[in-house]
N, C-alpha and C positions, 0 to 999 in steps of 0.2 A: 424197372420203375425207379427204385433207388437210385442207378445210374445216371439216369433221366434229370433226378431231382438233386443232386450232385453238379452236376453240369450247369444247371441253370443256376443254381446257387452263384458257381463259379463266375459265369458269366454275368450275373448281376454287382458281385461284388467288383468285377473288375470296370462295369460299367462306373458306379461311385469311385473309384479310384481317378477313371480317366475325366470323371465330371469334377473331384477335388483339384486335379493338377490342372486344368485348363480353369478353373476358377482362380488357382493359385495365380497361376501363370497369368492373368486377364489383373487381377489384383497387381503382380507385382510391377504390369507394365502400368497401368493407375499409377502407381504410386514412385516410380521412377520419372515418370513423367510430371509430378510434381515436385518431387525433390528438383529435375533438371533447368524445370521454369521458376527456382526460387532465386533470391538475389545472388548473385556471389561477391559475399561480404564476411569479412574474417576480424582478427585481434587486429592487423595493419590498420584498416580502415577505421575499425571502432576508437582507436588511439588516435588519429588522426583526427578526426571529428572530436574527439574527447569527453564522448559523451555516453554515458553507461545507458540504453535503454531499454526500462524493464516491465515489461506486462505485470500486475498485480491483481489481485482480486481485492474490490471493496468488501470486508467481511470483519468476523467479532474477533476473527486470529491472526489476519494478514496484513492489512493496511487499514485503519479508521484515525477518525481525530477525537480527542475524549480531552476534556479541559482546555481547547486550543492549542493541544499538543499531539502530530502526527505521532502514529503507533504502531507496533505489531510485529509480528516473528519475521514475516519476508521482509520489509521494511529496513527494521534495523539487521537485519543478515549483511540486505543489500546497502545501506550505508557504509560496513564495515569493507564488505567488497570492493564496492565504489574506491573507497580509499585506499585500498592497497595494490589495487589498478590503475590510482592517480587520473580515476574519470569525475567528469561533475556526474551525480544519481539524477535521470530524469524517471520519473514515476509518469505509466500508463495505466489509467482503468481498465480492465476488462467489462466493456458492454455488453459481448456475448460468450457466453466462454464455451460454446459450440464451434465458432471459427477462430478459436486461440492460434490453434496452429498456421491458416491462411494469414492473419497477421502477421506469425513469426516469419516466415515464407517470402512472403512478399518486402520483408527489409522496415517495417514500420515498429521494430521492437527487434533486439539481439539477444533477450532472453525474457522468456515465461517462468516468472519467479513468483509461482504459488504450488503447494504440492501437489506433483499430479504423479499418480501409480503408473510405475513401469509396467508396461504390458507390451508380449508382441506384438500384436499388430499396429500399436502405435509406434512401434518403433519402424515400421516403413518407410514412414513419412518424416519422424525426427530423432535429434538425439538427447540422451537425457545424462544427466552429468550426475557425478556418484550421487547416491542417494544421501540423503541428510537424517531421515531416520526409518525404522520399519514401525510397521503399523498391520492393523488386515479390517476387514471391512465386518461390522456387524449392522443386522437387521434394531431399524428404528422405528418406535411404534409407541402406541400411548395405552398407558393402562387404564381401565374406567374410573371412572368420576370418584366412585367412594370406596379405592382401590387401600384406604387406611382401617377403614371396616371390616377388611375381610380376610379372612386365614391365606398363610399360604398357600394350601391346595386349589381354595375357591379361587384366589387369583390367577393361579397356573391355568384352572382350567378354562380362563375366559381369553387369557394371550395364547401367541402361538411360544414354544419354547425348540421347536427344533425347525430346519429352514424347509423339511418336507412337506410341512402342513402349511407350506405358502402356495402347493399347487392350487391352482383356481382362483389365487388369493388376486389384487392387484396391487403393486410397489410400483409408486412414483417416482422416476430420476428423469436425470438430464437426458438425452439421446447422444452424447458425443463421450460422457463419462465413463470412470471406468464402471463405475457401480453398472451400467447400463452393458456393459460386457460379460460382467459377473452373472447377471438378471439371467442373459443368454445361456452362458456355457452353465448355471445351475438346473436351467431348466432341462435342461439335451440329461446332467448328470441325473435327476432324478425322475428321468423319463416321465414329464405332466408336464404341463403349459403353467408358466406362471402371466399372469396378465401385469405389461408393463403399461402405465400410464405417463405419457411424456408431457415434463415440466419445460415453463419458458429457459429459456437458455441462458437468459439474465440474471436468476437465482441461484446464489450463493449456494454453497450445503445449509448454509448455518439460521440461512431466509429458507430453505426446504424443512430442515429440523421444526422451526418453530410453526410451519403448515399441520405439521404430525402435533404439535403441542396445543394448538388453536382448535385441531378437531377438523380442518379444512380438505387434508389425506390422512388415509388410513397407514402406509406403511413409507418407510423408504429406508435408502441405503447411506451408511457415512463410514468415511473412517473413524477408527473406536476412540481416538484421541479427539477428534472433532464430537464424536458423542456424548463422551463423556464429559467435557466441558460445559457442551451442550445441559447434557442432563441436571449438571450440578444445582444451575439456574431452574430446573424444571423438572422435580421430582417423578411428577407423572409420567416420566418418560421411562419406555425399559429397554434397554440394547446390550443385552446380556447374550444374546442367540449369533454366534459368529456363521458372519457367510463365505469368510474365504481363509486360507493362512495367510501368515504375515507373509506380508508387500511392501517394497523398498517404493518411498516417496523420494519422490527427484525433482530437481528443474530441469527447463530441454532449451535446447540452442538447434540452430538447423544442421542439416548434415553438412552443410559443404562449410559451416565454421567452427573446423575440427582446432584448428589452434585457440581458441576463444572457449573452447570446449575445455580444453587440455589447461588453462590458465584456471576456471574456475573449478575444475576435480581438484588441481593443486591445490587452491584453498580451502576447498570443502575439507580437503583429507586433512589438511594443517586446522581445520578446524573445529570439525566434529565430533569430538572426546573431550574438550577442552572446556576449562570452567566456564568461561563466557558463554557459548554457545549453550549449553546446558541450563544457564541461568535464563536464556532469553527461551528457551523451548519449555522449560519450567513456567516462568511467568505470564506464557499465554496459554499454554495445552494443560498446566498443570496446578497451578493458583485457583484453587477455586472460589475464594473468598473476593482476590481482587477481579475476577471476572463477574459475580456477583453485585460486585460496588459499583463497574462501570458501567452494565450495562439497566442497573437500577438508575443512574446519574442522567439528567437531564442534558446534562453538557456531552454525550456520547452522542456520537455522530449517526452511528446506526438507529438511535431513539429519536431524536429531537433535530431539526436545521438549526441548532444553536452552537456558536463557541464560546458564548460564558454568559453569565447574568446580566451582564451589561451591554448586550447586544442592540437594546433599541434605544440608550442614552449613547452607545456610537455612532448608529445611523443618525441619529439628530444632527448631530456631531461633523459629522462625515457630509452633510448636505453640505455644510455653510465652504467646507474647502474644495466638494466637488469631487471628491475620490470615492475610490471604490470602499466601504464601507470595510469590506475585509481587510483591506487593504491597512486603513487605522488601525483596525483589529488586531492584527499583528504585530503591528508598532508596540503597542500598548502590550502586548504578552510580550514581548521582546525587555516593555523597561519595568513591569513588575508581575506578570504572569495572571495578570488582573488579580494582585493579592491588592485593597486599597490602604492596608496597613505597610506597603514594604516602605524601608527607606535606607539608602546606600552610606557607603563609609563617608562620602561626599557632602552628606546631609541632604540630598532628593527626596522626596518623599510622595507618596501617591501612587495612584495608576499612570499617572503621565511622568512622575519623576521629578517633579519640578522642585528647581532650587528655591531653598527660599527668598532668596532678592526675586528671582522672577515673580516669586508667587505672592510676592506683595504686589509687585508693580500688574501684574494681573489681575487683582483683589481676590485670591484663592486666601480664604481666612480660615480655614479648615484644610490641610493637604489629604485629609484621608476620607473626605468626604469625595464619595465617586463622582455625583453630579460637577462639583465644584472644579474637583482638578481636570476631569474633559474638558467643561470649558472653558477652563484657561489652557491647559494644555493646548486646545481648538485653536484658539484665540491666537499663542503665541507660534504655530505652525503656520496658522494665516500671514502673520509678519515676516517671520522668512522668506513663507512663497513670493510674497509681494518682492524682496529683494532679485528673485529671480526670474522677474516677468520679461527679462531678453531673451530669455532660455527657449526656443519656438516648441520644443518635443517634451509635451508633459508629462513622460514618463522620464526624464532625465529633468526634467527639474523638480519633481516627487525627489527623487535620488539626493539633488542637492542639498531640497528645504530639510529631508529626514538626517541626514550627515553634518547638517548646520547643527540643526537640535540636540545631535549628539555632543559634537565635539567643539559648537562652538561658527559663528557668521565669520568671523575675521580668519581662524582656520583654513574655512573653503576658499576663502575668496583668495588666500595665498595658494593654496593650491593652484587656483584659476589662471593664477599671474604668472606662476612654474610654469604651466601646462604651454601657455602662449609662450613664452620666453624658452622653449622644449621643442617648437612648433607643433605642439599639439594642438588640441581642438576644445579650447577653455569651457566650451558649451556642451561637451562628451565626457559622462561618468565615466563607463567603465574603458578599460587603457590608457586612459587619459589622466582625469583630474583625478581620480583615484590612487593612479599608481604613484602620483606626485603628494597626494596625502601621504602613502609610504614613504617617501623621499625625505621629507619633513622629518623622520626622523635623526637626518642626521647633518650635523654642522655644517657639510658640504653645499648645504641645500637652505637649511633654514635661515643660513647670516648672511644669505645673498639679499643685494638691496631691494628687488621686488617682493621681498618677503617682510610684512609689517607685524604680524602675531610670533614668529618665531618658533622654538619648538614645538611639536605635536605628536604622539604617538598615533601615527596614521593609521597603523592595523585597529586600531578600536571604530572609528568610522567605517572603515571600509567590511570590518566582516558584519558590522554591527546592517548596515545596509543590504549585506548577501542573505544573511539570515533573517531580516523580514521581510525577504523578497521569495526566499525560500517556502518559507511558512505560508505566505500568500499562496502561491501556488496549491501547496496542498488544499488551503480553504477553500479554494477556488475549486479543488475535485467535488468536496465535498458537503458546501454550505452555497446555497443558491443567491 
């Protein structure tokens, strides 16, 4: 009988064995077969193109705009990146961060620059580049109401404090995350079903956290530095009870772009000890005060569609020229950060900046009054434009009328005369009449007879234009 019961043991364990590896094996042709149908796109290509592109996460730690000024840990990582791989930074939303990875795959992104936990079996399908810091995953949950009333023990006894007593429980995550793999293998470790409730795939952690804060789910999973941020904001929260050991947080490239891989470990490694980096992983994971300010602030992008107080005296503003409303927006943080007190060594003053001869001839009899210098500001951009109505592509004559404003009408228009006499294309910003703004710097170029204003330090136009064309961009993620 023993024998009997022996044998079949045997023979059942061996059945699970042979059902593991033919699962493996079914798995790893899956996932071979994706990796195989992904781009093949490397460091060559992305250099050539010259264009860094990076999936980010909308979120309170990663990418937001807060005063009209884009923000956040992956952000400025990746600008620092960008520039020392001599790419322009193009910034992707994550819309669904359930198929982050088919993005990356498919070639429409060359890296996923938001932390995501190494884990095997995500490593099938991609590669993840050293980690940037460790972390480990605690359970998030809300304490009751009048959780300030009551002893420690009464409060212990109303939360859970060990991750056993989440059998039966239900924890909302993503279904593609890792917390949602964790959910799994906890559940196999403490032999009971924990009930997983799956969240849209759109939601952030940080939009999951405050579902647990609002009372809308009962539990869910973060990592403890996103928690803890979290909670600083929102006392009621208690994420004391750890659900895994520390886990190495990485970005991931695909596999087949191992040199591109190999480029950004190099910098990680060159730059993950280092004061910088520590400064910017301080000031979003660990400031608790300034994460408190912003997202109490009306001008935070995650709170309010707003980039600053003065958002519907720009659309006013912004009708009479016909542009994108942002678009001003930007201008206007560019020349005083919508501070209506600023004024330059120059003597500009206002949100618009304006000199004071213009701002007479404008009738701005106040420069620090906001209403006022918009619309003179408005007023004297409409003059400009007007000088550029040959210009057919009103996205290159925005470029003009905003680079007149800066540097000056009689400026461009030598530029313009360069550009033809260059045989360039006097009616084309960028390579064109730009790079002969830079040319303007120097005697060889400005005491030529087609040139009637003379010197110019071109590089203030021209980056002065990249940068609030930049800015636009992000408004444009993020303000409708």
């Amino acid at each position: 009988m023993m024998r009997n019961r022996t044998l079949n043991t045997i023979i059942f364990l061996c059945l699970i064995l042979v059902s593991c590896e033919s699962k493996i094996s079914s798995n790893e042709e899956v996932y071979n077969a994706i990796v195989a149908n992904s781009v093949d796109r490397d460091f060559e290509d992305i250099k050539k193109d010259g264009v860094l592109r990076a999936l980010v996460v909308y979120s309170s730690t990663s990418y937001f705009l807060y005063r009209g000024q884009p923000m956040g840990f992956e952000y400025e990582l990746l600008k620092q990146l960008a520039n020392h791989l001599d790419l322009k930074l193009e910034i992707v939303v994550s819309k669904n961060l359930d198929n982050e990875f088919e993005v990356l795959n498919r070639g429409d992104v060359d890296l996923i620059a938001h932390g995501m936990t190494i884990t095997k079996q995500r490593k099938w399908e991609v590669d993840f580049t050293e980690y940037l810091y460790l972390t480990r995953q605690v359970l998030v949950q809300r304490k009751p109401d009048n959780y300030r009333q009551l002893s420690y023990k009464s409060l212990q006894k109303q939360v859970i404090n060990d991750p056993i007593e989440l059998i039966g429980k239900t924890v909302s995550v993503r279904r593609n995350s890792a917390y949602y793999e964790r959910l799994v293998s906890l559940s196999n470790e403490l032999g009971g079903d924990i009930n997983v409730d799956i969240l849209d795939s759109s939601l952030s952690t940080g939009e999951i956290i405050d579902k647990v804060v609002n009372g809308d789910i009962e539990y869910t999973i973060a990592d403890e530095n996103l928690a803890k941020i979290n909670a600083s904001y929102s006392p009621i929260l208690k994420i004391d009870v750890p659900i895994s050991l520390s886990q190495r947080i990485a970005w991931v490239t695909r596999k087949k772009s191992k040199k591109f891989r190999a480029e950004v470990d190099k910098w990680i490694l060159s730059k993950r000890n280092k004061k910088d980096f520590n400064i910017f992983y301080n000031k979003y994971f660990k400031n608790k005060r300034s994460f408190r300010r912003r997202t109490k602030s009306e001008y935070y992008s995650l709170t309010n569609n707003q980039i600053s107080k003065y958002d519907d005296l720009i659309k006013t503003q912004a009708k009479k020229l016909d542009w994108d409303w942002r678009l001003l927006a930007s201008q206007i943080y560019q020349e005083s950060r919508f501070d209506p007190t600023a004024s330059s060594w120059a003597g500009a003053e206002g949100l618009m900046q304006v000199m004071p001869s213009t701002a007479e001839a404008l009738n701005i009899k106040d420069p620090s009054n906001p209403e006022q210098s918009l619309r003179g500001g408005t007023k004297y951009l409409q003059q400009l434009y007007g000088q550029f109505s040959h210009i057919p592509d009103k996205l290159n004559r925005i470029k003009f009328t905003m680079a007149s404003y800066n540097c000056g009408l009689g400026h461009v228009q030598d530029a313009q005369r360069l550009a033809e006499m260059n045989n360039l294309d006097p009616m084309q910003w960028e390579d064109s009449v730009e790079d002969m703004l830079l040319a303007l710097r120097y005697p060889k170029n400005y005491n030529k007879p087609v040139v009637k204003h003379g010197y110019v330090r071109g590089s203030e136009p021209v980056n002065y234009i990249a940068q609030i064309f930049e800015r636009y961009n992000h408004y444009k993620q993020f303000i409708d």
